[in-house]
VEXDREN-2710 file (C-alpha; in Angstrom, 1 decimal):
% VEXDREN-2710
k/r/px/py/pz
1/UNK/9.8/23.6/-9.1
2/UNK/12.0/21.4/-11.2
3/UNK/12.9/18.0/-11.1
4/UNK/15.6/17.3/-13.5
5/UNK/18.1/16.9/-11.2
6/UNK/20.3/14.5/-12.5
7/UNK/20.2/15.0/-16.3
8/UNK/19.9/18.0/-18.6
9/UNK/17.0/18.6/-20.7
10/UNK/18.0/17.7/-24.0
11/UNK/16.8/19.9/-27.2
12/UNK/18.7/21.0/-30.5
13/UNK/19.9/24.3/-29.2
14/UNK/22.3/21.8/-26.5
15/UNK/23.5/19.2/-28.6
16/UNK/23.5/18.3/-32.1
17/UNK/21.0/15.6/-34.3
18/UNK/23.0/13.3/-34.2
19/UNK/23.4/13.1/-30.2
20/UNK/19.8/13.2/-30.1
21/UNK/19.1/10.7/-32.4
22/UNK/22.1/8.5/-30.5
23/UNK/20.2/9.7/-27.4
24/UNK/16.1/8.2/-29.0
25/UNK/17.9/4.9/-29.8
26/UNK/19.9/4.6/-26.3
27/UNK/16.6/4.7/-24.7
28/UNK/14.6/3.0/-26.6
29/UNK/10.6/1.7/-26.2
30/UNK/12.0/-1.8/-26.0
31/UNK/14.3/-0.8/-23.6
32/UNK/12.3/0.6/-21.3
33/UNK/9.4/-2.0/-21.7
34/UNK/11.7/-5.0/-20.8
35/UNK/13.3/-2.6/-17.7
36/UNK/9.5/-1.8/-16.4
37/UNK/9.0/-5.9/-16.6
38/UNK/12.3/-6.4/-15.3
39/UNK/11.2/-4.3/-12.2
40/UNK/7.8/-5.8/-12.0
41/UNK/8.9/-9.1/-12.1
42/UNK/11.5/-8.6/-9.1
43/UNK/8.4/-6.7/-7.3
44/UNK/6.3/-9.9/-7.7
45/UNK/9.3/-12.4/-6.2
46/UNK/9.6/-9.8/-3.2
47/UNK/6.0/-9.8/-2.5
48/UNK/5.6/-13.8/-2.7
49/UNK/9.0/-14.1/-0.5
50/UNK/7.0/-11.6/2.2
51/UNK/3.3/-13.0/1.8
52/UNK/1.7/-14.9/4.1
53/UNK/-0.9/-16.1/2.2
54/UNK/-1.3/-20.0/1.8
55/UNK/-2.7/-20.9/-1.4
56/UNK/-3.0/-25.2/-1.9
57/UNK/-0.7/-27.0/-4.0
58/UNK/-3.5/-28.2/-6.5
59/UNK/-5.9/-25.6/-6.6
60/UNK/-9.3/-26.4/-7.6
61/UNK/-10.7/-24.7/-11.0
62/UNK/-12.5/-21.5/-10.6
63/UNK/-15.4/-22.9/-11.8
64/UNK/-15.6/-25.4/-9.0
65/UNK/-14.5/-22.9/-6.4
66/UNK/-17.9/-20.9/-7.9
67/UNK/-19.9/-23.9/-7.5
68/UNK/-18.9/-24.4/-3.8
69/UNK/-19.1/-20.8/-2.8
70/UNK/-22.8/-20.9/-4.6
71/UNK/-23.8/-24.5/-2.6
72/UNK/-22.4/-22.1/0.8
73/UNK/-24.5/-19.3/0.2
74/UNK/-27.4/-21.2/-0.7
75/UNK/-27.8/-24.4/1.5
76/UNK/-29.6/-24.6/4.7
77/UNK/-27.4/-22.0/6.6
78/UNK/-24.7/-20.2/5.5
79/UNK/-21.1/-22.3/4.9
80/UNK/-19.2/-19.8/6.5
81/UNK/-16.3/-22.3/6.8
82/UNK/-16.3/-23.3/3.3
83/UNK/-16.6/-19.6/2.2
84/UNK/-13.0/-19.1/4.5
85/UNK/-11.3/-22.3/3.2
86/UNK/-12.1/-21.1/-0.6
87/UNK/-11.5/-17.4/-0.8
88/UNK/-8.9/-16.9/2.2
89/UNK/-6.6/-19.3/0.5
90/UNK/-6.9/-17.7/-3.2
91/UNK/-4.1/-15.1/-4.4
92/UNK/-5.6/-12.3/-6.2
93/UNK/-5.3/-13.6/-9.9
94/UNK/-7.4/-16.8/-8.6
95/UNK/-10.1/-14.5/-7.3
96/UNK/-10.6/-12.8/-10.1
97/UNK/-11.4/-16.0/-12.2
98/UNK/-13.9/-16.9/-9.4
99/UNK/-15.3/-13.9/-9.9
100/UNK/-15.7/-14.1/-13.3
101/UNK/-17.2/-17.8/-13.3
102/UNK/-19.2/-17.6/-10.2
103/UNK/-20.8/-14.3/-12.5
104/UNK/-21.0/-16.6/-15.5
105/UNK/-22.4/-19.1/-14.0
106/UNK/-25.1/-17.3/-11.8
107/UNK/-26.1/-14.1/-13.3
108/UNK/-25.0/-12.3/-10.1
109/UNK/-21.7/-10.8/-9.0
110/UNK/-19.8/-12.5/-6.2
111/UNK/-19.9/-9.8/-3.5
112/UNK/-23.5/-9.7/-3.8
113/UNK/-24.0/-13.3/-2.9
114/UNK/-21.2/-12.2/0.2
115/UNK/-23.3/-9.0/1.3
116/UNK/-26.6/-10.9/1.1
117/UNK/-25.0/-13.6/3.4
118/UNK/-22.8/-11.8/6.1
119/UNK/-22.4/-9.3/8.1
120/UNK/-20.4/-7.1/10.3
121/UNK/-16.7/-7.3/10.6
122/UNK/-16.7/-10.5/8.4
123/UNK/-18.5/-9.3/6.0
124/UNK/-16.0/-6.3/5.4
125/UNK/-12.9/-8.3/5.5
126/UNK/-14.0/-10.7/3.0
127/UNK/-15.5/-8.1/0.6
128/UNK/-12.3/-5.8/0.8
129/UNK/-10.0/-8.8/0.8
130/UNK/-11.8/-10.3/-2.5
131/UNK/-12.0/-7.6/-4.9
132/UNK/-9.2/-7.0/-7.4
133/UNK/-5.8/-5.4/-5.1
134/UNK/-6.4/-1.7/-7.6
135/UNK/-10.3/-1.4/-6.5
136/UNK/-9.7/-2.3/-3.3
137/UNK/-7.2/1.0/-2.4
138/UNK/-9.9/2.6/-5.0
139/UNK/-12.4/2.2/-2.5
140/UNK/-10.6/2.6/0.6
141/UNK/-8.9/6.0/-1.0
142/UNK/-12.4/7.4/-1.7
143/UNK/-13.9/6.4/1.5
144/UNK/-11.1/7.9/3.4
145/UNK/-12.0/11.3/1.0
146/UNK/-15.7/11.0/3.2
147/UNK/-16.9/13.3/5.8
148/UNK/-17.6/10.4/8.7
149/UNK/-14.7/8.0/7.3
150/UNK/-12.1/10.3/6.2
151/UNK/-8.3/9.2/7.1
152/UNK/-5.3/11.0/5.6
153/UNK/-3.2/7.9/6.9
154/UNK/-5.3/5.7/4.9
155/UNK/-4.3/7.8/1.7
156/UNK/-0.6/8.4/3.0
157/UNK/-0.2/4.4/3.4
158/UNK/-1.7/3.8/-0.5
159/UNK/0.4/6.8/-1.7
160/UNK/3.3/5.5/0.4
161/UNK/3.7/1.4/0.3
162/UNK/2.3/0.6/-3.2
163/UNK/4.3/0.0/-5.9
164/UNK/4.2/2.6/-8.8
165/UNK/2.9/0.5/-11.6
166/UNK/-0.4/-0.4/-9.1
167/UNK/-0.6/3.1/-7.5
168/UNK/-1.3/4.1/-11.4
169/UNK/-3.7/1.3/-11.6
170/UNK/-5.6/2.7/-8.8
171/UNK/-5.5/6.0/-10.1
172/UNK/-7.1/4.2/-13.2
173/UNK/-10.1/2.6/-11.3
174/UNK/-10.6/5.5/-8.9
175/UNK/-11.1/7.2/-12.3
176/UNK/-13.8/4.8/-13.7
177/UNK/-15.4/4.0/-10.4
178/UNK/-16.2/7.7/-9.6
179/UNK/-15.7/9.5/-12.7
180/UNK/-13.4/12.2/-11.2
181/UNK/-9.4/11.9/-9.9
182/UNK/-8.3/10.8/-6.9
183/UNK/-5.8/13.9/-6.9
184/UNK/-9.2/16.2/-7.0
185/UNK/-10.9/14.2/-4.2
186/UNK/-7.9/14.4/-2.1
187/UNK/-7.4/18.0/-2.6
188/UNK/-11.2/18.3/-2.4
189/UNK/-11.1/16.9/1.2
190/UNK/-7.7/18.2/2.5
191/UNK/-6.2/21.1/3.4
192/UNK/-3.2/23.1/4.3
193/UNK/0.5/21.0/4.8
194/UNK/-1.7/17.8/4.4
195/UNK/-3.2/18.8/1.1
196/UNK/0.4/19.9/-0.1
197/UNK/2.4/16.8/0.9
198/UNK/-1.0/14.0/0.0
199/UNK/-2.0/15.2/-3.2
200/UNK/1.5/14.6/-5.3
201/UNK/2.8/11.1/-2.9
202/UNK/-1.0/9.8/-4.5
203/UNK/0.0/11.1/-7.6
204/UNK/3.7/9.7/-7.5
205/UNK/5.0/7.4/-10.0
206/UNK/8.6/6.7/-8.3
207/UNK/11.6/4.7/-9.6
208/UNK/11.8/1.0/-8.1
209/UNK/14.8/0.5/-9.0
210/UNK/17.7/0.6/-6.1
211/UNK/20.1/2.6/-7.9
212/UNK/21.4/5.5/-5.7
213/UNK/23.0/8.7/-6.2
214/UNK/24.9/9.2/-3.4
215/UNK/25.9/13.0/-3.8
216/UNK/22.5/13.2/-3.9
217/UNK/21.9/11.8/-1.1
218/UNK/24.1/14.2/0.4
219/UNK/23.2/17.5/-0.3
220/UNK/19.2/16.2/-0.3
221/UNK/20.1/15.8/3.3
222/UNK/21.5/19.3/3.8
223/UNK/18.2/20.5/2.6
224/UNK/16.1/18.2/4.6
225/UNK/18.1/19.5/7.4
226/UNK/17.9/23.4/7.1
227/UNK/14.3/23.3/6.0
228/UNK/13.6/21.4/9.3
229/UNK/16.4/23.4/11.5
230/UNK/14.2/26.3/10.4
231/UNK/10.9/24.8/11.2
232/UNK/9.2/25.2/7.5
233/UNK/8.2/21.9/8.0
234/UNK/5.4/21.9/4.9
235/UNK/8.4/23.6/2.4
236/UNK/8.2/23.0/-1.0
237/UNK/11.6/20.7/-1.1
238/UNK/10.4/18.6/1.7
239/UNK/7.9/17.9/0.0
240/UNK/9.6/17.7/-3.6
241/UNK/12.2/14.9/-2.6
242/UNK/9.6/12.7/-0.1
243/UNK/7.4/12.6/-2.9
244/UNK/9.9/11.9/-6.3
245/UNK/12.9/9.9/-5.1
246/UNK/12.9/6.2/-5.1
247/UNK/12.9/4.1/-2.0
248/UNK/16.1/3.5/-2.3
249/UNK/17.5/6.8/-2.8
250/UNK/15.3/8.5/0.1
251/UNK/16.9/5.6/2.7
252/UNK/20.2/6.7/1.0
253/UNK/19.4/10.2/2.0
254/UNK/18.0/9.3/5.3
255/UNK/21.2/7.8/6.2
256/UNK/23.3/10.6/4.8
257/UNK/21.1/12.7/7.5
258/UNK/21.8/10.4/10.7
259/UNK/25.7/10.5/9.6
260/UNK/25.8/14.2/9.2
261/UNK/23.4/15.4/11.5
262/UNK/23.6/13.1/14.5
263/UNK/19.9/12.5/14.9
264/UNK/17.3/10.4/12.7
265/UNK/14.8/12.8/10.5
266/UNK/12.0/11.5/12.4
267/UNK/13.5/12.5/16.0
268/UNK/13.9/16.1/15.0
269/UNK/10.4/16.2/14.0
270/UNK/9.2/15.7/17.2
271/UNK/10.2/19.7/18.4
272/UNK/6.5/20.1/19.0
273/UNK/4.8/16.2/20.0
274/UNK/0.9/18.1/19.9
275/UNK/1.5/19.2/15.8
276/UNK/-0.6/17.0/13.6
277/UNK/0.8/17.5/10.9
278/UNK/4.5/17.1/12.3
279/UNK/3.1/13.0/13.7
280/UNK/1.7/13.3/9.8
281/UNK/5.0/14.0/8.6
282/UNK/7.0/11.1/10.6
283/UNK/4.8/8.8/9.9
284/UNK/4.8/9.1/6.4
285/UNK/8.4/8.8/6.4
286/UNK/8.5/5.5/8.3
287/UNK/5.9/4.2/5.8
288/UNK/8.4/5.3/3.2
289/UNK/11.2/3.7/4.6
290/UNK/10.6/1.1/6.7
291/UNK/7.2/0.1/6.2
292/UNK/6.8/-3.4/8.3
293/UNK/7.8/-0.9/11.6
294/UNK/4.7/1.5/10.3
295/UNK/2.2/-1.4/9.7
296/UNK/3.3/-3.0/13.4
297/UNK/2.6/-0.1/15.3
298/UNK/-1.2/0.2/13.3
299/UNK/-1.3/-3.1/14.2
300/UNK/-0.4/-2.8/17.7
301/UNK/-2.6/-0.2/18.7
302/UNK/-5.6/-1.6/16.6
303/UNK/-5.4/-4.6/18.9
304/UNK/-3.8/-3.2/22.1
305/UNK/-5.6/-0.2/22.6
306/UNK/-9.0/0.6/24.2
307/UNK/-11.5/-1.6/22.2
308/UNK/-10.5/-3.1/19.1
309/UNK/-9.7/-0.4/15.6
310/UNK/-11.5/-3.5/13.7
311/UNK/-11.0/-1.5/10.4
312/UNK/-7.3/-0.9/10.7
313/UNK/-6.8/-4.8/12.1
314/UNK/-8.9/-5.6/8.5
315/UNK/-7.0/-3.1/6.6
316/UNK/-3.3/-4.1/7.3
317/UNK/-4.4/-7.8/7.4
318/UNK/-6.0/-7.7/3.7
319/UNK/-3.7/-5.4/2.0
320/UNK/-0.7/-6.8/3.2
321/UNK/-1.1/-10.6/3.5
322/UNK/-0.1/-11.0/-0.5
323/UNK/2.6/-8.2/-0.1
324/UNK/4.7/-7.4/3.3
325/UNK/3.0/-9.2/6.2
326/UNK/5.6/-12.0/6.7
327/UNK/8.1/-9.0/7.6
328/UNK/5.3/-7.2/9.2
329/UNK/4.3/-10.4/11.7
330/UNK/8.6/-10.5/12.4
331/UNK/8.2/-6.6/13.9
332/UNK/5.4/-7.2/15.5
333/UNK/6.6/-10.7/17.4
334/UNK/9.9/-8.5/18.1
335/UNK/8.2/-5.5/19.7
336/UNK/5.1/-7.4/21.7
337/UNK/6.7/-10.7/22.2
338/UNK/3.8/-12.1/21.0
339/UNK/3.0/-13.6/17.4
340/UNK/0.8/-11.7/15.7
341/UNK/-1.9/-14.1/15.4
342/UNK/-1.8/-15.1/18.8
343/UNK/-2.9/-11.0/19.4
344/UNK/-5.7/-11.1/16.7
345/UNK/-7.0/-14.2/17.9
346/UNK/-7.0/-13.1/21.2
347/UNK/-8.8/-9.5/20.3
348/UNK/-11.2/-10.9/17.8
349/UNK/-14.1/-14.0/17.8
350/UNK/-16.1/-15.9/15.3
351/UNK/-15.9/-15.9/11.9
352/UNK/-14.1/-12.6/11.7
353/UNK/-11.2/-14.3/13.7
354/UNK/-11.1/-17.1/11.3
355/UNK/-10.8/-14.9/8.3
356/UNK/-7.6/-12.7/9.3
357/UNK/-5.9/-15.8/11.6
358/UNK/-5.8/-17.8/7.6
359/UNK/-4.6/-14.5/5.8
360/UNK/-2.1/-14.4/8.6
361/UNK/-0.9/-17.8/7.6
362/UNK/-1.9/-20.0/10.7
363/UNK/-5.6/-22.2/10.6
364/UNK/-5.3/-22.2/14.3
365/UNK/-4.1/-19.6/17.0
END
């Protein structure tokens, strides 16, 4: 399979040295370190424009932070209050230096003074909400790999909705934490279609950038639409261009599809509504694409359905609040009629509710 697509592979058989060398300099390492920044940085201003986090104006040094999450766990009865106020209003780079002085200053890592102090739903939310973003979807990638916990839409959504620069990251820690790949675990604990289309979208490392190529676009459509037509849904292409192309240039391709074909992707993969792998396969492309309208239906049938999915509620909550929950809250309140926290604080109670209603971005609900 190859994926140079939109530019020849470039040796001295095909040009001369002298195009080459005008080729190394065009591209330089400065050039593409201040593009990968440039790309970053316009990641980090989306995110902050679609968080819902509310950190304080004047936040109080870590070290002080440390010392009042120490005074909660130790007084007489836990401070669960303080322990919300403090770390539910904290952006990741702030929790890490609480980490590291509440370590410093107490010989003991933080989580340990949370596990030995709370429980239940609580518990989880703030544990998975305070480590560092690239452990967190470490550890919920390799407990989704586990016999009793496994989820191959937990993987999809980490493979899916996080940037490339952090899904590498994760890659990274899943690598120290475990001492094996989080591309052999998957394939470890998958099979079949799944195992084909998981393995490379945890493995991807896409373009951000919204450049499009719109001929592309066009004839990426035509193969989407043959290889569908002829119900190979777990072909090699399929899984080629859902798992290389950019954002931008699979919504470019996506559209292409409507316009020539008369139906949306995801509607003529619905020939068979009992295939697992086909509800897989659109819902992977909605997390893709339009990822607030795939978090708002987790969402929605974590609360809505019969007994409350208190991981999933956690999960979108915490990995989304410093990312994509503003636009996520905006789906949900225009497909329930309901704001968002109104439904969690309605389907949760205690402490637990306090925790996600703040990440939400609302004290009270």
């Amino acid at each position: 399979m190859s994926f140079c697509y939109l530019f020849p592979i470039i040796t001295p058989t095909t040009c001369s040295y002298f195009q080459l060398y005008k080729f190394r300099h065009f591209v330089s390492p400065t050039a593409i370190s201040s593009s990968s920044s440039s790309v970053r940085e316009r990641e980090r201003e989306r995110k902050s424009a679609m968080a819902t986090l509310k950190v304080p104006v004047n936040v109080p040094a870590p070290e002080e932070d440390a010392e009042q999450l120490r005074k909660a766990f130790v007084g007489l009865g836990t401070d669960e209050e303080t322990i919300v106020k403090i770390l539910a209003h904290r952006n990741a780079a702030q929790r890490r230096l609480i980490h590291e002085a509440y370590a410093a200053a107490y010989g003991e890592d933080l989580l340990k003074g949370l596990e030995k102090e709370l429980s239940g739903d609580f518990l989880r939310a703030l544990v998975v909400w305070t480590v560092d973003p690239a452990e967190r979807d470490a550890r919920l990638a390799n407990e989704a790999t586990k016999m009793l916990t496994a989820s191959n839409f937990v993987l999809m959504e980490i493979g899916c909705t996080r940037p490339s620069y952090h899904l590498f990251k994760v890659r990274e820690t899943y690598h120290l934490l475990y001492k094996k790949s989080l591309e052999e675990d998957v394939a470890h604990h998958t099979s079949g279609d799944f195992r084909k289309l998981l393995v490379p979208l945890v493995s991807a490392f896409r373009y951000e950038g919204d450049e499009t190529n719109m001929t592309l676009a066009k004839s990426e459509a035509k193969i989407l639409h043959e290889k569908i037509s002829g119900k190979t849904y777990g072909d090699e292409e399929i899984i080629r261009i859902l798992t290389t192309r950019s954002k931008a240039q699979l919504n470019a391709t996506l559209n292409h599809y409507n316009d020539q074909f008369g139906n949306a992707i995801t509607k003529d993969l619905k020939s068979d509504p009992n295939d697992e792998y086909l509800r897989f396969l659109r819902a992977t492309i909605k997390c893709l694409t339009c990822p607030e309208r795939y978090f708002e239906k987790v969402l929605r049938l974590a609360i809505k359905g019969t007994g409350t999915d208190e991981n999933a509620l956690t999960r979108v909550v915490v990995t989304q609040a410093e990312v994509n929950l503003q636009r996520i809250k905006e789906e949900y309140l225009k497909r329930n009629s309901i704001p968002l926290e109104q439904a969690i604080a309605g389907d949760t109670s205690g402490d637990y509710k306090k925790v996600l209603v703040a990440l939400v971005g609302k004290e009270e609900a």
